[in-house]
C-alpha positions in Angstrom: 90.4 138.3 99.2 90.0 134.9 97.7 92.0 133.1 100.2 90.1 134.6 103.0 87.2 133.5 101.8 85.9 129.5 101.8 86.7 127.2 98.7 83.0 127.8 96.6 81.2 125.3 94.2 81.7 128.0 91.5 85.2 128.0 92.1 85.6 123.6 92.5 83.1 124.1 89.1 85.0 126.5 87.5 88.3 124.5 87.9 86.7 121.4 86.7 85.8 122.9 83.5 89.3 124.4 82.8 90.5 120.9 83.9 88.8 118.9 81.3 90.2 120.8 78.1 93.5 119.9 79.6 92.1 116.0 79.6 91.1 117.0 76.1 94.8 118.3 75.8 96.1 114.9 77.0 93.9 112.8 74.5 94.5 114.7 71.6 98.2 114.9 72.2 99.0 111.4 72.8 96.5 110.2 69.8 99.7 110.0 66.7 102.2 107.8 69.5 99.3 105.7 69.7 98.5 105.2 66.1 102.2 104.9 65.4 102.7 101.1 65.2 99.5 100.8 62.7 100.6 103.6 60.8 104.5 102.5 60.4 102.7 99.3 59.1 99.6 100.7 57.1 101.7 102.8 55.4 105.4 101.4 55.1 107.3 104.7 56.8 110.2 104.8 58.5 110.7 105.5 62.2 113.1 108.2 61.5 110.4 109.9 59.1 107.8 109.7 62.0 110.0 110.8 64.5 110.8 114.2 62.6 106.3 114.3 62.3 106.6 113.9 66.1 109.2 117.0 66.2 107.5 119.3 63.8 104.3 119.3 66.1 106.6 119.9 69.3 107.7 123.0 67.5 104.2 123.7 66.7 103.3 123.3 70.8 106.5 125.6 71.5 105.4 128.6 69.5 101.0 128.0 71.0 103.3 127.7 74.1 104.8 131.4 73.9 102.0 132.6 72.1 99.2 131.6 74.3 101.0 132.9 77.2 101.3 136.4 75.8 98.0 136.3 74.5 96.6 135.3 78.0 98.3 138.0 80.3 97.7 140.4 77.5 93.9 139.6 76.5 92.9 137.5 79.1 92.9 133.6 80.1 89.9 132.3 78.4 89.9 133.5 75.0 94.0 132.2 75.1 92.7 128.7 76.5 89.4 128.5 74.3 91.6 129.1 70.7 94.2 126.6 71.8 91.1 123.4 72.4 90.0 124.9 69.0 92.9 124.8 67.1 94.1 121.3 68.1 90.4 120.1 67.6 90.0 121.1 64.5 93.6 120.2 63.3 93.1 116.2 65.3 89.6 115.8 63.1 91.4 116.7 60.0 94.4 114.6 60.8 91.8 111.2 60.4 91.6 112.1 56.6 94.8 112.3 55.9 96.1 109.7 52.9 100.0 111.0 52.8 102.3 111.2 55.2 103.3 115.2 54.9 99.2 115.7 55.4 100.3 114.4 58.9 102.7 116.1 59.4 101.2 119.7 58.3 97.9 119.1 60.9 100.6 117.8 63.9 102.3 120.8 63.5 98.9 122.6 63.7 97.2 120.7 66.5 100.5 121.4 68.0 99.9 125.3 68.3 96.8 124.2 70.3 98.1 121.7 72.3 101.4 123.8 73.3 99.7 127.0 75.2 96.6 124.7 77.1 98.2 122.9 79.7 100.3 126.5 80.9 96.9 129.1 80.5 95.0 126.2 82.5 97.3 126.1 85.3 97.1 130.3 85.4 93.3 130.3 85.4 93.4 127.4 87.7 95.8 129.0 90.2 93.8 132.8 89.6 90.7 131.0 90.6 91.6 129.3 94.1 93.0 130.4 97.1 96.2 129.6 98.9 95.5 126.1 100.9 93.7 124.8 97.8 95.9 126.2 95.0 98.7 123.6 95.0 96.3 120.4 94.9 94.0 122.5 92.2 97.4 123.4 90.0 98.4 119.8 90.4 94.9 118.1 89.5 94.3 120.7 86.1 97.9 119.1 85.2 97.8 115.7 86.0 94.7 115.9 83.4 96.8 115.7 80.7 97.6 112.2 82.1 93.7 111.3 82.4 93.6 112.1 79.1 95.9 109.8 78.5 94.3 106.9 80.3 91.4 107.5 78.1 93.3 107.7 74.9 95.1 104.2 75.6 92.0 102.7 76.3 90.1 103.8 73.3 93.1 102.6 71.3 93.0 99.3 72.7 89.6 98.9 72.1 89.3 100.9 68.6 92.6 100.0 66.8 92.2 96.3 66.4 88.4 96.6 64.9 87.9 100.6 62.9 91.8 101.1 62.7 93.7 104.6 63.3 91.7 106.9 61.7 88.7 106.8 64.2 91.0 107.5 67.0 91.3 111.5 64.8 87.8 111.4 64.3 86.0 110.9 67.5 88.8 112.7 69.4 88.5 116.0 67.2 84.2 115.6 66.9 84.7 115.3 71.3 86.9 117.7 71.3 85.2 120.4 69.2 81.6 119.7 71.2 83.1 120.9 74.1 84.6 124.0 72.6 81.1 124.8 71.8 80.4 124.8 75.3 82.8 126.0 77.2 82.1 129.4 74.7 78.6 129.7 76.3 79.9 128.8 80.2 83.6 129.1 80.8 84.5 132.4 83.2 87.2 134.6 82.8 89.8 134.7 85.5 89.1 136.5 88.6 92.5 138.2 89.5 92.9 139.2 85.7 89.6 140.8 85.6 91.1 142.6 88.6 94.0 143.8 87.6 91.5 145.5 85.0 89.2 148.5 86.2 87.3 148.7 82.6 86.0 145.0 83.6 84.7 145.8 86.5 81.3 144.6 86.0 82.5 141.0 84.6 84.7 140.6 88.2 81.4 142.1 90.4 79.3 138.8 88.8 81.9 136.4 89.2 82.6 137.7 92.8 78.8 137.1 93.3 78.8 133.3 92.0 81.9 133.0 94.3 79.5 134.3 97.4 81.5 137.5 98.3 79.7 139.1 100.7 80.6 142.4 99.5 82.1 142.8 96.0 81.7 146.5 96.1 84.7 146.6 98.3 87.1 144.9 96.0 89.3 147.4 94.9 90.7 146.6 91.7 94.6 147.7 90.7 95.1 150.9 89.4 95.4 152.1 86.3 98.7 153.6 84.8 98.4 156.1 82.7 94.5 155.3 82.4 95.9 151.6 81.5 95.9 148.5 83.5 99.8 147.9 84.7 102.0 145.6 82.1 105.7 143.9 83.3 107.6 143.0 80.2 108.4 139.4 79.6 112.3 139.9 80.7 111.2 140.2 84.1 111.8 136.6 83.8 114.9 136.9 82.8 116.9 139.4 85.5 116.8 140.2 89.4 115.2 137.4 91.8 113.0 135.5 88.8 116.1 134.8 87.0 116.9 131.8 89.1 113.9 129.8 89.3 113.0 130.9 85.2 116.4 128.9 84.3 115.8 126.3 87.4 112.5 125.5 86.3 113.3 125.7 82.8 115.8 122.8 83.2 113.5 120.9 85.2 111.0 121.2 82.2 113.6 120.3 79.9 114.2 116.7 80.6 110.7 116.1 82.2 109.2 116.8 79.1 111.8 114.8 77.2 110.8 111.7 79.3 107.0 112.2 79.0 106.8 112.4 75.6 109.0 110.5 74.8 107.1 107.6 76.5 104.0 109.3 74.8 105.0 109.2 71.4 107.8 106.2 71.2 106.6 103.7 74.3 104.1 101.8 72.3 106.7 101.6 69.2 109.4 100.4 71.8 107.1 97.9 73.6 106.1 96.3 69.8 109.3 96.0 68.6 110.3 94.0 71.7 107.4 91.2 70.7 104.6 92.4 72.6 101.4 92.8 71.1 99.3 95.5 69.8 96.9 96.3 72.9 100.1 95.5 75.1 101.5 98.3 73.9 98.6 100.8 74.3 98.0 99.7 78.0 102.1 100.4 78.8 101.1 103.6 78.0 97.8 103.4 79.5 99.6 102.0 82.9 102.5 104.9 82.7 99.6 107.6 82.5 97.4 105.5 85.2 100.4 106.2 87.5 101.0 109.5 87.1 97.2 110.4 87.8 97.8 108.8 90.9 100.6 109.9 92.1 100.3 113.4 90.8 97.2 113.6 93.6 99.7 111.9 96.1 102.3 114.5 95.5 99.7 117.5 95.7 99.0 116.3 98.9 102.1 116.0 100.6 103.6 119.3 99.0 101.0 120.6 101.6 102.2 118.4 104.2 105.7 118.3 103.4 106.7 121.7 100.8 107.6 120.9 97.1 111.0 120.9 97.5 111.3 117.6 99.2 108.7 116.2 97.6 109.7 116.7 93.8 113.3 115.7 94.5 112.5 112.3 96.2 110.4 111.4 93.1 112.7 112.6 90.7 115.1 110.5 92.2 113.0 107.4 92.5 111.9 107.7 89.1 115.6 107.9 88.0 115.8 104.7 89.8 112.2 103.1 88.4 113.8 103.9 84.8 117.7 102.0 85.9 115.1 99.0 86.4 112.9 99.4 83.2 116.8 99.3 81.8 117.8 96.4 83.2 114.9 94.0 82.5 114.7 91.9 80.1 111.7 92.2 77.8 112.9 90.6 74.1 110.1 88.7 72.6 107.3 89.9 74.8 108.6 88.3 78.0 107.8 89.9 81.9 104.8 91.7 80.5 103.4 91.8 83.8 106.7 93.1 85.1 107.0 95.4 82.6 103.5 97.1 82.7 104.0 97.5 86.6 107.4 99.2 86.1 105.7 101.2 83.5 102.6 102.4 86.0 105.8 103.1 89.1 107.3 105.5 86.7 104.2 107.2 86.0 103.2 107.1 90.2 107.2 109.3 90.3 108.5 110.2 87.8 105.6 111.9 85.5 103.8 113.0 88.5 106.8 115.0 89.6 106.4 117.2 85.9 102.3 117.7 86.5 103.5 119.2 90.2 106.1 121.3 88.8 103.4 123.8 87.7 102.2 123.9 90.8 105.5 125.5 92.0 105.6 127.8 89.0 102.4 129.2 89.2 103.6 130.1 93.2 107.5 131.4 91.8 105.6 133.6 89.2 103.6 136.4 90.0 100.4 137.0 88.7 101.3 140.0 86.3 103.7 137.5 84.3 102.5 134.4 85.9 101.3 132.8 82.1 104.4 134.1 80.3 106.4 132.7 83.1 104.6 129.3 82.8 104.7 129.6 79.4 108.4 129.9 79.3 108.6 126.4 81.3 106.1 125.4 78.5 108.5 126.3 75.9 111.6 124.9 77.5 109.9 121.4 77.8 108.8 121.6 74.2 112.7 121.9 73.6 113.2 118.7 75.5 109.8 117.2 73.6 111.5 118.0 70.0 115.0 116.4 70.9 113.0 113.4 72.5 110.8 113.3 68.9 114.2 112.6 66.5 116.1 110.6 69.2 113.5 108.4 69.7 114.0 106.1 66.7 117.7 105.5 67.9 116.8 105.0 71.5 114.6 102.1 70.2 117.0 100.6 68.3 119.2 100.8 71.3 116.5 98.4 72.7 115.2 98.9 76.3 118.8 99.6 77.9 119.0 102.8 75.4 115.2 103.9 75.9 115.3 103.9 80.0 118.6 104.3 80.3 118.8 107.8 79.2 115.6 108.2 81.1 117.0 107.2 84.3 119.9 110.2 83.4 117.5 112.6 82.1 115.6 112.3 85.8 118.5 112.9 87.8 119.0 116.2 85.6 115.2 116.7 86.4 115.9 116.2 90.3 118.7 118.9 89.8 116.7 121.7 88.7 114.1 121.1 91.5 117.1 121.4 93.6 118.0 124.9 92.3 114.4 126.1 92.9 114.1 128.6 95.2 110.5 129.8 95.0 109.7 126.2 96.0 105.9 125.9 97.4 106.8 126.3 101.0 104.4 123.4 103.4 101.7 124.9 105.2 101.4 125.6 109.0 99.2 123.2 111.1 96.1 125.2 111.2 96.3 126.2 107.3 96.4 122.5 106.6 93.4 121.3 108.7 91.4 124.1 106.9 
């Protein structure tokens, strides 16, 4: 029904609104890698010490990433998306009072609860809300987000750091980001294809159907019930038959495109000071890395319609591999080709990281909709896996200097190109007269 009917602005606002607690997601996330250099000086700590903070929270984000996932196909999208922006809100506030370093490490591996199950639940709602022609640029743009949130991150850092230090960066990104769980609680909708799935919401699907200009919502016909309860497929769906495939495909893919983003999230601004360059340097690398993966994430949306995703992720997993055998090979000791450096930094994030924000895109077309946030979810997990190895290797990949960092990268995204490769519920490109529409 939905993708017979136009694209409405309930549906473009809708989408906006689950967007932005994904920016929130992005800012809150990114917040410790950015306050890393000023805390390893402030107070003394090793890199290995902060690398295992960096880990615990990635195993906080894997468990809100299963969670949430179960949660949302079980109970419903919003109130799985609404508790994760809560958590990590309330756990990035607390983490500006903090005076030892296990206090840290205790709220990252809180916030990381939060932060694990927002980006997949978003995606679900996201997809759930928007038909066909629009869903792949919709799935892409709630993703790419996280890297807006990002951008926003590295330029409060730059601006914040040097005059009110690290601890404002927790404070007015948890007071920001518990404002707009206030109210979102008052506005956000639940999805429409869940509430379908449920007869006993009937009347919450009728209004949105309404807002969304059905002409006729009477005529819906919701799924019926089994055994006077609304249909449930068990999470091993995932895991035999035709989903088994594409569950380990896109799992690998998650794997090492996880590993790359985060560890440019948490460890780029460490790496770029120890090589000489200065303080706000090193925010805006990370600043220019997420700059281009907004960019190019909206690029790559657009010619999966054009083109299909399988082309499209493979060619920039590729070019990214190559973006990072540059990064390798430059020379950056004492600060030198920062120019160079920040727009190798930006190309990576225009392939490379944009390829990961449109790999939801794919998984929210593989998955269908009865395990669709599990399935995400289980991508979710399996690029926490690669965000937790990333976390404790990152202090030897810096000390390996920028041949150790990017080189591993560059390998990392030729795995990530294989797993795209072994897709096959690829987002196929859309005929001539589905893309003018």
């Amino acid at each position: 029904m939905l993708d017979a009917l136009p694209l409405s602005s309930f549906q473009v606002w809708a989408v906006l609104m689950i967007a932005a607690t994904v920016v929130l997601d992005g800012l809150d996330n990114q917040m410790l890698g950015l306050a890393a250099p000023s805390l390893l000086k402030e107070w003394n700590i090793s890199r290995d010490a902060l690398g295992f903070v960096f880990a615990l929270g990635f195993v906080g984000m894997a468990i809100g990433t299963l969670t949430s996932g179960f949660i949302g196909d079980r109970f419903g999208r919003r109130g799985a998306l609404l508790i994760g922006v809560a958590i990590f809100g309330v756990a990035t506030l607390a983490t500006g009072f903090s005076v030892e370093l296990w206090h840290v490490a205790l709220l990252k591996t809180l916030a990381g609860v939060g932060l694990g199950g927002v980006p997949g639940t978003a995606s679900a709602m996201i997809a759930e809300f928007t038909p066909a022609r629009w869903r792949s640029v919709a799935v892409t743009f709630g993703v790419v987000c996280v890297s807006i949130g990002g951008i926003l991150g590295g330029v409060a850092a730059a601006a914040i750091l040097p005059v009110l230090g690290w601890r404002w960066l927790f404070y007015l990104g948890g007071l920001l980001t518990m404002a707009f769980v206030a109210l979102l609680w008052f506005i956000l909708p639940e999805s429409p294809r869940y509430l379908a799935e449920r007869p006993d919401r009937r009347a919450e699907l009728d209004a949105i159907l309404r807002r969304i200009a059905h002409p006729d919502p009477a005529s819906v016909q919701p799924a019926e019930k089994v055994d006077g309860k609304a249909p449930y497929t068990p999470f091993s769906a995932l895991l035999r038959g035709t989903m088994l495939r594409d569950s380990l495909a896109l799992s690998l893919a998650m794997f090492s495109g996880m590993f790359m983003i985060y560890l440019m999230f948490n460890w780029a601004p460490t790496m770029l000071f120890s090589a000489g360059f200065g303080l706000q340097t090193a925010s805006l690398g990370l600043t220019s890395f997420n700059l281009g993966g907004t960019i190019g994430a909206m690029f790559a949306s657009l010619a999966i319609i054009r083109f299909g995703s399988r082309p499209t992720l493979i060619l920039m997993a590729i070019t990214g591999a190559g973006v990072c055998a540059l990064l390798a090979l430059l020379p950056i000791d004492g600060g030198r080709n920062e120019p160079a450096v920040l727009a190798a930094l930006g190309a990576l994030g225009l392939f490379a990281s944009a390829a990961q924000s449109a790999m939801f895109a794919v998984g929210a077309h593989a998955f269908p909709t009865a395990v669709r946030a599990r399935g995400l979810g289980l991508m979710g997990a399996a690029g926490r896996a690669g965000a937790i190895v990333s976390a404790v290797s990152g202090a030897t990949l810096i000390g390996g200097g920028n041949m150790g960092f990017f080189g591993v990268l560059a390998a990392l995204m030729l795995v990530n190109a294989l797993g795209f490769i072994a897709v096959r519920g690829h987002v196929p490109r859309l005929g001539r007269q589905d893309a003018r529409a």
